[in-house]
Structure formats: structure tokens, C-alpha cells
C-alpha positions as a Markdown table, in Angstrom:
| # | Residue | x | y | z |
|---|---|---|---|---|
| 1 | Unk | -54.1 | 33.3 | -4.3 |
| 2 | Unk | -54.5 | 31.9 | -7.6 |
| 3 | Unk | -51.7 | 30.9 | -10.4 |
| 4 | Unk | -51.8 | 30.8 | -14.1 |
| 5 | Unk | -52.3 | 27.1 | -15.4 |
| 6 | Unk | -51.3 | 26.0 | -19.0 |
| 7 | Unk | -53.9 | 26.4 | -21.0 |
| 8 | Unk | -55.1 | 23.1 | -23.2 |
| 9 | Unk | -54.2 | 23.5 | -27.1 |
| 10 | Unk | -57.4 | 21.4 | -28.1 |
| 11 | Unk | -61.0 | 21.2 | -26.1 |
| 12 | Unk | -61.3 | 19.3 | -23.5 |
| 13 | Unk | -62.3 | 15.4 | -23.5 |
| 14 | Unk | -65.0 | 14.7 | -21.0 |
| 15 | Unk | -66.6 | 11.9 | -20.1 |
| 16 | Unk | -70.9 | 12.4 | -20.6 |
| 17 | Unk | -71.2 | 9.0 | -17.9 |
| 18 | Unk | -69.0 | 10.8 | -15.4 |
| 19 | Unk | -70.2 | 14.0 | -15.3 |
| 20 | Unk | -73.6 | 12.2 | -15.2 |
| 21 | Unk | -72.8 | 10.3 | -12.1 |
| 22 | Unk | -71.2 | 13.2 | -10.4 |
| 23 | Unk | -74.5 | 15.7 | -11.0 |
| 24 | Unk | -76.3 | 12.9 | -10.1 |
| 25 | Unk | -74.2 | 11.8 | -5.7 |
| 26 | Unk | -73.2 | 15.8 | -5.6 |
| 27 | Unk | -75.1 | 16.6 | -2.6 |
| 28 | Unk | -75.0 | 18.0 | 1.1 |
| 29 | Unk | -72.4 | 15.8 | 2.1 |
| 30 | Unk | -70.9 | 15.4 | -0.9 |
| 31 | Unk | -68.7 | 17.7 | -2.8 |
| 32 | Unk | -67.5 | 17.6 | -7.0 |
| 33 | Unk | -65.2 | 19.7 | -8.6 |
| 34 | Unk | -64.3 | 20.0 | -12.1 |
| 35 | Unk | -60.6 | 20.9 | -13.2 |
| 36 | Unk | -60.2 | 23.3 | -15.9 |
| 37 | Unk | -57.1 | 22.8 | -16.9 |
| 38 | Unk | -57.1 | 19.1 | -17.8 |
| 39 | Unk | -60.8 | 18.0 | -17.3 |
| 40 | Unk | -60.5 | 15.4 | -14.6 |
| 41 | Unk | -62.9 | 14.9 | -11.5 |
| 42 | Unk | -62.4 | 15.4 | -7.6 |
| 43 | Unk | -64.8 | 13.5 | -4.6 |
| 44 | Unk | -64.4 | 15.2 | -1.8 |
| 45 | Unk | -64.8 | 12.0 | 0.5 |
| 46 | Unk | -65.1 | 12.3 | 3.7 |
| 47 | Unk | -63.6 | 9.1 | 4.5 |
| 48 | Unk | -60.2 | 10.4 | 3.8 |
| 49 | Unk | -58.3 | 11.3 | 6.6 |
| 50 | Unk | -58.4 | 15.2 | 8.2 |
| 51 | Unk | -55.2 | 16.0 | 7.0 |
| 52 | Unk | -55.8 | 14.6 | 3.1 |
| 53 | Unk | -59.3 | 17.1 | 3.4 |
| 54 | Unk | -57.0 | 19.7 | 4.7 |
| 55 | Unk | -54.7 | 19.5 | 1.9 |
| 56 | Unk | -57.6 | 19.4 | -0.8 |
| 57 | Unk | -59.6 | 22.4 | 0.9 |
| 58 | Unk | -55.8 | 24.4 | 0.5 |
| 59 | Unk | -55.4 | 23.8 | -3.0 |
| 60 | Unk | -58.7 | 24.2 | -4.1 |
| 61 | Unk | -59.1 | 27.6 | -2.6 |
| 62 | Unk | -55.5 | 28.5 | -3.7 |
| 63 | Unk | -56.8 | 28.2 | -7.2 |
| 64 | Unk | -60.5 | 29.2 | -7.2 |
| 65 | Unk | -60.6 | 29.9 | -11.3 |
| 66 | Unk | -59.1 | 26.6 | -11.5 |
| 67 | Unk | -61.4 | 24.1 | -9.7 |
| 68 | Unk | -65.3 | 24.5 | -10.2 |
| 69 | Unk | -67.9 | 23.0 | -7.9 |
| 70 | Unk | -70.3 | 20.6 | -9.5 |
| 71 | Unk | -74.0 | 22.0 | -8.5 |
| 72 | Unk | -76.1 | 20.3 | -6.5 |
| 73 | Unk | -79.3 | 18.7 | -7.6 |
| 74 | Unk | -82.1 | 20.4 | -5.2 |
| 75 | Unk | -85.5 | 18.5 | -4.1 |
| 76 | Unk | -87.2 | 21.1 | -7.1 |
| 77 | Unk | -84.7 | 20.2 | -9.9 |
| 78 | Unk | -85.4 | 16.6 | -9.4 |
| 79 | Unk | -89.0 | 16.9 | -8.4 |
| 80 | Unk | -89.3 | 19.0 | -11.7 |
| 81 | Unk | -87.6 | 15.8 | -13.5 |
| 82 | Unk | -89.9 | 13.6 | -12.3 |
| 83 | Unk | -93.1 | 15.3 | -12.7 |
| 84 | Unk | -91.9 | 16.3 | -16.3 |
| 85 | Unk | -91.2 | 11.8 | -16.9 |
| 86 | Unk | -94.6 | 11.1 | -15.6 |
| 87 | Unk | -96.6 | 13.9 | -17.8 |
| 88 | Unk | -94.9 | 13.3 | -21.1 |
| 89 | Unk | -93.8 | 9.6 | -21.1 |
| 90 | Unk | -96.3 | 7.2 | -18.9 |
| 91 | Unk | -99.8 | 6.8 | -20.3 |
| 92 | Unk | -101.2 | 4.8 | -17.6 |
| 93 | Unk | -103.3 | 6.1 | -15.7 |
| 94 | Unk | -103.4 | 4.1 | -12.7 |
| 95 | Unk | -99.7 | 3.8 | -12.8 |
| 96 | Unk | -99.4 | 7.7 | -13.5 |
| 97 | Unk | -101.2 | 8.9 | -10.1 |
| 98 | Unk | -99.3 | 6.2 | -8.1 |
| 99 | Unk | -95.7 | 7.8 | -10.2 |
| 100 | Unk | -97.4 | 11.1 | -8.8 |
| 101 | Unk | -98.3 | 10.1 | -5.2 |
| 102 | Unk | -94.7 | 9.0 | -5.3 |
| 103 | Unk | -93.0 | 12.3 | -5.9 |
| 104 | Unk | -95.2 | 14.4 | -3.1 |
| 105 | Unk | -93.9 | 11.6 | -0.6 |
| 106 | Unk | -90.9 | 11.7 | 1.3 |
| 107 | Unk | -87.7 | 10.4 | -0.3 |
| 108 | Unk | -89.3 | 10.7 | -3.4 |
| 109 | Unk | -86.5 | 9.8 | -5.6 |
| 110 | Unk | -85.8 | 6.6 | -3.5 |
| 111 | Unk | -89.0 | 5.7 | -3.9 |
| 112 | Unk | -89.6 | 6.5 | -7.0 |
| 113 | Unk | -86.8 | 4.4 | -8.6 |
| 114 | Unk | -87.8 | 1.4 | -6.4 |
| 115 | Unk | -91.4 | 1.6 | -7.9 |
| 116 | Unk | -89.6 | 1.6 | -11.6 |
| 117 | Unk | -87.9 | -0.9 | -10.9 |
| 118 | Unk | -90.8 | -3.3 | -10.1 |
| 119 | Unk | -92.3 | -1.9 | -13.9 |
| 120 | Unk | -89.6 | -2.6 | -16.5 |
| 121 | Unk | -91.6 | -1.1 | -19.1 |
| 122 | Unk | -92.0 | 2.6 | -17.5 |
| 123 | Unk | -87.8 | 1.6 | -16.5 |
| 124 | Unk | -86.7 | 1.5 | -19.8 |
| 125 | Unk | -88.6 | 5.0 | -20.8 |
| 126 | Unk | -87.2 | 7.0 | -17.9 |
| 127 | Unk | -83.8 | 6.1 | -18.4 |
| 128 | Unk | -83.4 | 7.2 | -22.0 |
| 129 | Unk | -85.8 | 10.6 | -20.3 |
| 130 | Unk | -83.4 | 10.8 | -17.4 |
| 131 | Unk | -80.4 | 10.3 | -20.0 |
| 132 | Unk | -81.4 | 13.4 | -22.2 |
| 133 | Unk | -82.5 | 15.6 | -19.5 |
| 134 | Unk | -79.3 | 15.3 | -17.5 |
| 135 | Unk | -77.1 | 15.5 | -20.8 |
| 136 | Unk | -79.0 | 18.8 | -21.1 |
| 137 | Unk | -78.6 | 20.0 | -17.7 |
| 138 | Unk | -74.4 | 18.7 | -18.4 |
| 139 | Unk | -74.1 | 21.2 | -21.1 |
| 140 | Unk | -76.0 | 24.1 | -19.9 |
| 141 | Unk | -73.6 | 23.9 | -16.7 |
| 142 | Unk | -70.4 | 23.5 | -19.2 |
| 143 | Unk | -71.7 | 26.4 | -21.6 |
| 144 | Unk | -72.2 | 28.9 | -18.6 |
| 145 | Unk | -68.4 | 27.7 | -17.7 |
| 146 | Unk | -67.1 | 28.6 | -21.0 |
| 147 | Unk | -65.0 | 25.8 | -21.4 |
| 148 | Unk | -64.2 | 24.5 | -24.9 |
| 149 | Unk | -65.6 | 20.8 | -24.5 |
| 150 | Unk | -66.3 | 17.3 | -26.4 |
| 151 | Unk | -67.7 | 14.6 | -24.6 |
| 152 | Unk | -65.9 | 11.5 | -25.5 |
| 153 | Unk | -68.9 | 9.0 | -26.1 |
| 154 | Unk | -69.5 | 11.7 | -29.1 |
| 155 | Unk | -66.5 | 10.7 | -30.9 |
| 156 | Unk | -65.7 | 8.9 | -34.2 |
| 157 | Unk | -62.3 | 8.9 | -33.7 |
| 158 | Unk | -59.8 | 5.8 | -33.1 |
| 159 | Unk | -58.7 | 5.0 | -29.8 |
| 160 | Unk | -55.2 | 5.3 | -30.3 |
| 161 | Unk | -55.8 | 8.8 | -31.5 |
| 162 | Unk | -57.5 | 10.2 | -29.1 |
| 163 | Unk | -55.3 | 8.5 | -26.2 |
| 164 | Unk | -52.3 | 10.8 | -28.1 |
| 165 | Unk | -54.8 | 13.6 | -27.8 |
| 166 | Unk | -55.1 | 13.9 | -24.2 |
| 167 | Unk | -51.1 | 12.9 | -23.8 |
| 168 | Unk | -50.6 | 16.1 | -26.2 |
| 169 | Unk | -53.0 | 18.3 | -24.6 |
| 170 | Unk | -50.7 | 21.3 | -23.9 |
| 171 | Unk | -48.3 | 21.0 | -26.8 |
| 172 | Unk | -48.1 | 23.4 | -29.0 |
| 173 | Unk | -46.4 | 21.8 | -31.6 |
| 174 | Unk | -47.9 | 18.2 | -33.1 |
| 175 | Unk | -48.1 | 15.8 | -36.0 |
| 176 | Unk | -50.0 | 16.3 | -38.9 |
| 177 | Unk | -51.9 | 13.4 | -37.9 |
| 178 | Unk | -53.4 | 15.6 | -34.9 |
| 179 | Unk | -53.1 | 18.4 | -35.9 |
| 180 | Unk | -56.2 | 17.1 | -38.2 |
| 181 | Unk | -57.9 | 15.6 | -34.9 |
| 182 | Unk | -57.9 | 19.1 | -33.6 |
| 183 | Unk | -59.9 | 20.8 | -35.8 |
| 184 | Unk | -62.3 | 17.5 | -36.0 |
| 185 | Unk | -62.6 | 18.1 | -31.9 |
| 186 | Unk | -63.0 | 21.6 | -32.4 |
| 187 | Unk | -65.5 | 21.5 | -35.2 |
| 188 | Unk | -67.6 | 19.3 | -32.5 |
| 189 | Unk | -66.8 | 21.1 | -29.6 |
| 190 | Unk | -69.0 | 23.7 | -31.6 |
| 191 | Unk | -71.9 | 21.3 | -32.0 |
| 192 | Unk | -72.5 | 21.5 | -28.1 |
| 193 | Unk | -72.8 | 25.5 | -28.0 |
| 194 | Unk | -75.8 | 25.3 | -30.8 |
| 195 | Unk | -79.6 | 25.6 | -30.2 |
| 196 | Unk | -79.7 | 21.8 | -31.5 |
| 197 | Unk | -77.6 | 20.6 | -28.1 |
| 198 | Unk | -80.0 | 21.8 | -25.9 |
| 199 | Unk | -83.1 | 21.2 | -27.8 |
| 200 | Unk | -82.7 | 18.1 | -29.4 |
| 201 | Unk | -85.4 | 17.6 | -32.5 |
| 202 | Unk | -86.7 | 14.4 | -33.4 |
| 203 | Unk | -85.9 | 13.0 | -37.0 |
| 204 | Unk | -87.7 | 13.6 | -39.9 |
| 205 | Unk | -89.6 | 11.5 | -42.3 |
| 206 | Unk | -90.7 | 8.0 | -41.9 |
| 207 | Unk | -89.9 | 6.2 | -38.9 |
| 208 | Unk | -87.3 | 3.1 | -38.9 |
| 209 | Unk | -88.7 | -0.9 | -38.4 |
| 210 | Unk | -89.3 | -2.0 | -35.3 |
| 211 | Unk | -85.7 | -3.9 | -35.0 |
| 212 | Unk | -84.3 | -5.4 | -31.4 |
| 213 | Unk | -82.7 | -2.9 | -29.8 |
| 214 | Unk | -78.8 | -3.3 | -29.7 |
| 215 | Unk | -76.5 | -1.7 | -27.2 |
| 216 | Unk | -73.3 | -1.1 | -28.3 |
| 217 | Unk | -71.1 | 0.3 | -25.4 |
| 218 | Unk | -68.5 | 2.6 | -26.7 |
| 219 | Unk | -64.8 | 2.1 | -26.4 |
| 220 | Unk | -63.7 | 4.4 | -24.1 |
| 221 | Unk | -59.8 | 5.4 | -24.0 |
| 222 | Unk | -57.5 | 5.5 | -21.0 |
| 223 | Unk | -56.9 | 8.5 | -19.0 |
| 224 | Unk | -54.0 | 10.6 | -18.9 |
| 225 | Unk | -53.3 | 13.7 | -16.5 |
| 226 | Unk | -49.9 | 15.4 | -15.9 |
| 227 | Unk | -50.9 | 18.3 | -14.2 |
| 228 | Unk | -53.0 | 16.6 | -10.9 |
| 229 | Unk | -51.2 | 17.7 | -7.8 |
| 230 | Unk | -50.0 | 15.2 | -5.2 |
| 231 | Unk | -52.5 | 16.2 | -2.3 |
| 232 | Unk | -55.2 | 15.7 | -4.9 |
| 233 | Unk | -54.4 | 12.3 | -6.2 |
| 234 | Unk | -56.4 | 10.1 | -3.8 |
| 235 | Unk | -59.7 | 12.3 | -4.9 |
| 236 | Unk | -59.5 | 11.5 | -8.4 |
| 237 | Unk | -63.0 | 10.5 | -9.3 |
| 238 | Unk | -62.8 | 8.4 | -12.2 |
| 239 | Unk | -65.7 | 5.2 | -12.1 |
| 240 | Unk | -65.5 | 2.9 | -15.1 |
| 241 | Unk | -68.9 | 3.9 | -16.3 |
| 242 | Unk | -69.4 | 2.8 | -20.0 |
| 243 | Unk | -73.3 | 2.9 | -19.9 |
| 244 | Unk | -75.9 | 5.6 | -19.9 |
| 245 | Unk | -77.9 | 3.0 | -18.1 |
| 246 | Unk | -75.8 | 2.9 | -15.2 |
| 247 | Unk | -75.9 | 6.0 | -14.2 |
| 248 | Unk | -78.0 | 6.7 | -11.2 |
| 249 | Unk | -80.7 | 9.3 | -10.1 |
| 250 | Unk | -80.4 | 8.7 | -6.4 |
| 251 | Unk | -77.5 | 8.8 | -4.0 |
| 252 | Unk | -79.3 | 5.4 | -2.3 |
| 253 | Unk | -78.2 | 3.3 | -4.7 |
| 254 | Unk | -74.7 | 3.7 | -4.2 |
| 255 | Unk | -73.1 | 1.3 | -6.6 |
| 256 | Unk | -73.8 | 0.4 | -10.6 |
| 257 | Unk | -73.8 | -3.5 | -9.4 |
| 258 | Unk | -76.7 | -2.5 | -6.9 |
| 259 | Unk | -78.7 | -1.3 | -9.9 |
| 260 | Unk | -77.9 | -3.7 | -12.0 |
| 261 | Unk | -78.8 | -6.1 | -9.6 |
| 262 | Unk | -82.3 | -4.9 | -8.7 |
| 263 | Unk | -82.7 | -4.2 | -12.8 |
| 264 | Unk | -81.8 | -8.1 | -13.2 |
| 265 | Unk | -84.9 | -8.9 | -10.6 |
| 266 | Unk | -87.5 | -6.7 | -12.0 |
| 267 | Unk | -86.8 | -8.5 | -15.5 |
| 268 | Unk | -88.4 | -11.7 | -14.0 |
| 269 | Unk | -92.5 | -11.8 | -15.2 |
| 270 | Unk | -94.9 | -13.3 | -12.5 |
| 271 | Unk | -94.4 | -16.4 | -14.2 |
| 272 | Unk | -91.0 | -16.4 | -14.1 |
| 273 | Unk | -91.0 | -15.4 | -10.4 |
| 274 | Unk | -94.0 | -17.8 | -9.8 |
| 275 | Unk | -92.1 | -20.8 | -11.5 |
| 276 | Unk | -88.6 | -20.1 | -9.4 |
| 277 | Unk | -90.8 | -20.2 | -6.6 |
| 278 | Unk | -92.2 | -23.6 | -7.5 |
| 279 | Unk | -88.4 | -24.6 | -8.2 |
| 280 | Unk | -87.1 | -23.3 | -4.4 |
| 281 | Unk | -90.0 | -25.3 | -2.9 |
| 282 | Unk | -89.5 | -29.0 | -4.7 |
| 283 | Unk | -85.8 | -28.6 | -3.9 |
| 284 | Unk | -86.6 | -27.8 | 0.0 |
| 285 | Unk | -89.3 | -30.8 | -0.4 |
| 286 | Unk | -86.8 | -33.2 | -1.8 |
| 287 | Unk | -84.0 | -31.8 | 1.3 |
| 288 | Unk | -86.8 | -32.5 | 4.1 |
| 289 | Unk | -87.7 | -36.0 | 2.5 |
| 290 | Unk | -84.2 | -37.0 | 1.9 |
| 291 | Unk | -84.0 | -36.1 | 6.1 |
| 292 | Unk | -86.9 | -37.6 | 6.9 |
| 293 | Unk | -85.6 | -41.0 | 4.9 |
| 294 | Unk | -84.2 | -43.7 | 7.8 |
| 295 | Unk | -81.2 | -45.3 | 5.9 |
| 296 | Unk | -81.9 | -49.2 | 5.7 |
| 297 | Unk | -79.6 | -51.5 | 8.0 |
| 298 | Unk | -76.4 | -53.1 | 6.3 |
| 299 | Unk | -75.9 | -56.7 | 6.1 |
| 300 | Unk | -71.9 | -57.4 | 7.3 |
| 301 | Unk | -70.9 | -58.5 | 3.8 |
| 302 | Unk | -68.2 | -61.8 | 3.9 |
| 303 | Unk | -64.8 | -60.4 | 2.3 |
| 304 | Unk | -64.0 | -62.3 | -0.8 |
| 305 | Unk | -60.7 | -64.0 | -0.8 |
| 306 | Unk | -58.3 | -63.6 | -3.3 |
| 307 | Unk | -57.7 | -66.7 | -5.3 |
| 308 | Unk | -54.5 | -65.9 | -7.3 |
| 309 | Unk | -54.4 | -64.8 | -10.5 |
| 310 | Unk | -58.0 | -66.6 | -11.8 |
| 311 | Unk | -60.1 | -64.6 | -13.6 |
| 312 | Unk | -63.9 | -64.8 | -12.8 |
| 313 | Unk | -66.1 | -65.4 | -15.6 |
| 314 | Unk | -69.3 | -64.5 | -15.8 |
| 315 | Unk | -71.9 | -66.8 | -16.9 |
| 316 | Unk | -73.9 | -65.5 | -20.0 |
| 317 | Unk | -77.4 | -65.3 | -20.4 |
| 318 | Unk | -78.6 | -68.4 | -21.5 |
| 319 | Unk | -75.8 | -70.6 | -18.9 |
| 320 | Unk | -77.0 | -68.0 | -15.8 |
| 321 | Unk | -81.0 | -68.8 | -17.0 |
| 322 | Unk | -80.1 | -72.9 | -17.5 |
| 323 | Unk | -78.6 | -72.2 | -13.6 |
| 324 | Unk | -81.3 | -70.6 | -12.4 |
| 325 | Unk | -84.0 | -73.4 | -13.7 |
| 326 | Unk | -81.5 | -76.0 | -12.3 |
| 327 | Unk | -81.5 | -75.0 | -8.7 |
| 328 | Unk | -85.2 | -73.9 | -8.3 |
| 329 | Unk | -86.1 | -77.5 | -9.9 |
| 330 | Unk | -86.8 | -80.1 | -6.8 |
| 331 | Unk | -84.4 | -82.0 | -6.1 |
| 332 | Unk | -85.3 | -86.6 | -6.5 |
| 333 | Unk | -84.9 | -88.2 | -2.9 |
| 334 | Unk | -81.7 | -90.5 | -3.2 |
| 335 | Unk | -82.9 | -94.3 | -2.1 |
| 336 | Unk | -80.0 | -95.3 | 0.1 |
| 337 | Unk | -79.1 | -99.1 | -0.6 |
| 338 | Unk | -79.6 | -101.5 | 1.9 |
């Protein structure tokens, strides 16, 4: 059974980082789809309840042409990733058999992230390899869909424009304002189906200074569907993934904080990690001796008893040194009259 949809009067605004993280966790047990219609994501989790996976398997294969599967990355595509980062981008050659050794292993892509991540040099490269690669793989699998498609990190358009975009996807009748933005998407939405998407050239003429390198993470709009179904809703897949950086090769690391967290470690030099070391060990010297310590005993101190309202003075310097002199000086033996 399958049902004609509405069709969208502008391409379709997807999300590069999604789509990304989706090619990236499809798997065996893990299933992605791809709406049509309006663009968004479905997970297939497992977690969900039997009849919530009953309801999702029905409306997916009521509408076939409606809902595509994301393809799954095989042990080849990947292997074919990693051999092609090794060849191309490391230059070490010590580092470059270990990288291979790596991928003829078992759980090679496990493995072979935890080894980057110990080498933030070789990191840094494969994530802007892994970033074009999978970008390419994206738009190959979009192309061979047909679908009219921008991705929305591509855009120089403001936010509240693009927000009214997706809200206005099936109108057919719009402001001048978008009816403008329109043709801007669609002149992009050409860009993609070009030789240049898919094989990216390299600037000409001289290259730019050496500058430090400055992430700007791009503003990324709200999302707005109005044709999900209800037994759909709790598979939306939308992660709030600004960053190319946080998108992940491996269905091990299952979270962006996970990454981050083993990136934020592998920043640390030997000396770094050498002098936190030295750190953890004076503090757990200075908690032993501070046990080891035997507190001295307390001499019962006599209360002091309030006198009224008298203020106590205290003696200045010179009177408390005069006092001082006067009581260590011997004191003249009193001759008692007879």
C-alpha cells in the first residue's frame, strides 16, 4: 500500500552532522530511515516497546517510496576508509604500519580510533579525512535518491529565514521575501549534483599564512515537521550535533561527550600527564601525613570572667617590652625590720 504525500515546494533542508551520525551507528542492529517528504530522521530502537516497533514496521512498509533505509557501513567500506587515511595522510612510518596492523585486526575501527586518540596530531588529520569522505559518501547516497537537497551547514541565509522555510515547505503560495530564498536554495541544491561535490579540488594560487585555526560552529535553526505520524514520533532522530568533529566512526563510542572526553585526555603532553601525576601524588602525601600527624594534647583553658562593661586595653609595644624587662629582672630580697 502506498499513498501520495505532498510534495515540498523548495529542496529539502538536511542536516550534513545528522546524516553523518546516522551513516556512521546504522548497522546490524540498528536501523535509519530517511523521510522524503519532509527530510527528518527515524532510529529504529530497539528499546522501544514491541507494540511502538510494531506500529513503525506498519507505517514504514505502508509507504515504501516514502521512507528510505540509510545503508549500512560494511567491514570493506570502512576498511577502505581507513587504509585510504593511512596511505594519503600519515607520513610516519613507524606510526603508518602500526595504523595498518590496526585495520587487519579485529574491531579494527575500535581500535583504530583508540590508537588516534592517544596521537592528537594523526586525530586532527583523520577527522577533516573522515569529514570529506563521509560528506561524499552523503551525497552520492542522496543523488542516487533523487531528492532535491541543501544541507543546512551550507547556507548563508538568516536564521529566521530559513526557520519560515521549513514552516512553508508545502505552500504554494509565499512572500516575496521567500519566494527569493527559494531560488537561492535551489540555485544550491544544484551545486551538490555537480562533478565539484563529489570531487572536491583544492584552491588555486598561493597558499594562505599559517593563522590559528578558528572554529566557528554554525547556527543551526529549529526544526519544524507537520507531516510525522503519531506512531513515529518517539523515533525522531534528531541529536544536537553542531560539529563535524563530533561525529563518530564507530558505534563504540556511543555518545559525543564520550569523545570529547577521551579527545580532552589525549590533549595532555607527557609533561602534562607527568606533572598531574606529580600533583595526585603530593596531595596523597600531604592526606597520609596529615593522618599520620598525632594531634597535641589540650591544656583545660580557665574561662575568663566577664567584668562588666571595661574595655581591655592592650599594652603597646614599648609598655608590653618595659613589662617584659620588669618581670624577668630579679627581684631585691626585702630586709624585714627587727
Amino acid at each position: 500500500m502506498s499513498t501520495k504525500y505532498k510534495t515540498a515546494q523548495n529542496p529539502l533542508i538536511l542536516r550534513c552532522h545528522r546524516l553523518m551520525e546516522a551513516f556512521a551507528k546504522s548497522g546490524d542492529e540498528r536501523d535509519f530511515y530517511l523521510d522524503r517528504a519532509e527530510g527528518y530522521l527515524l532510529f529504529v530502537d530497539l528499546d522501544k516497546n514491541q507494540q511502538e516497533l510494531d506500529a513503525l514496521d506498519e507505517e514504514v512498509k505502508n509507504y515504501p517510496d516514502k521512507y528510505v533505509a540509510i545503508p549500512k557501513l560494511t567491514f570493506y567500506e570502512s576498511k577502505k576508509i581507513m587504509e585510504g587515511f593511512v596511505n594519503e595522510k600519515v607520513y610516519d612510518i613507524d606510526t603508518k604500519e602500526k595504523l595498518l596492523d590496526i585495520i587487519q585486526s579485529k574491531e579494527a575501527r575500535e581500535n583504530f580510533l583508540e590508537f588516534l586518540y592517544d596521537h592528537l596530531a594523526e586525530l586532527e588529520k583523520w577527522q577533516q579525512y573522515y569529514q570529506e569522505r563521509a560528506r561524499v559518501r552523503i551525497i552520492e547516497w542522496l543523488r542516487a535518491q533523487q531528492l532535491q537537497f541543501v544541507f543546512e551547514e551550507d547556507l548563508d541565509l538568516p536564521r529566521a529565514t530559513i526557520e519560515k522555510l521549513k514552516k512553508e515547505l508545502f505552500a504554494n503560495k509565499v512572500g516575496r521575501d521567500l519566494v527569493a530564498a527559494r531560488k537561492t536554495l535551489s540555485a544550491k541544491a544544484a551545486t551538490y549534483y555537480s562533478n565539484e561535490a563529489l570531487n572536491p579540488r583544492p584552491k588555486r594560487g598561493r597558499p594562505p599564512k599559517q593563522v590559528a585555526k578558528v572554529e566557528n560552529e554554525p547556527q543551526l535553526t529549529q526544526d519544524f515537521y507537520s507531516m510525522v505520524p503519531l506512531p513515529l514520533r518517539p523515533f525522531l532522530f534528531a541529536p544536537d550535533i553542531s560539529s563535524f568533529s563530533s561525529s563518530i566512526f564507530s558505534s563504540k563510542f556511543e555518545s559525543e561527550r564520550e569523545s570529547a572526553e577521551q579527545l580532552k585526555a589525549s590533549k595532555l603532553s607527557p609533561l602534562q600527564k607527568l606533572d598531574e601525576l606529580s600533583r595526585k601524588l603530593a596531595s596523597l602525601r600531604s592526606l597520609t601525613a596529615g593522618v599520620r600527624t598525632t594531634p597535641l594534647p589540650q591544656k583545660d583553658v580557665a574561662p575568663v570572667e566577664d567584668e562588666g562593661d571595661e574595655e581591655l586595653e592592650l599594652p603597646t609595644q614599648g609598655e608590653s617590652s618595659k613589662k617584659s624587662s620588669q618581670a624577668s629582672a630579679p627581684k631585691k630580697a626585702v630586709k624585714k625590720k627587727s
